[in-house]
C-alpha positions, 0 to 999 in steps of 0.5 A, a space after each residue: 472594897 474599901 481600899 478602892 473606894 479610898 483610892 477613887 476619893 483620893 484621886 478626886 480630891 488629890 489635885 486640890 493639895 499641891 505639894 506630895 505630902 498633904 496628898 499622902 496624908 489626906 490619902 492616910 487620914 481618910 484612911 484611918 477615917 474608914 479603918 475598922 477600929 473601934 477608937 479612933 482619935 483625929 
């Protein structure tokens, strides 16, 4: 379950971020980080 592990990263390292919008796009980065892509560009 990739979405759960994801999940538990985020929730790790969720507090580091203050506002709300760093944390949602860490969450979506990291997301597309473990996506089964076959390119992908940061």
């Amino acid at each position: 379950m990739v979405v759960a592990e994801v999940d538990r990263l985020h929730a790790r390292i969720a507090g580091r971020f203050t506002r709300a919008e760093p944390r949602e796009r860490v969450r979506e980065y990291v997301s597309g980080l473990v996506a089964g892509l076959e390119r992908k560009n940061g």
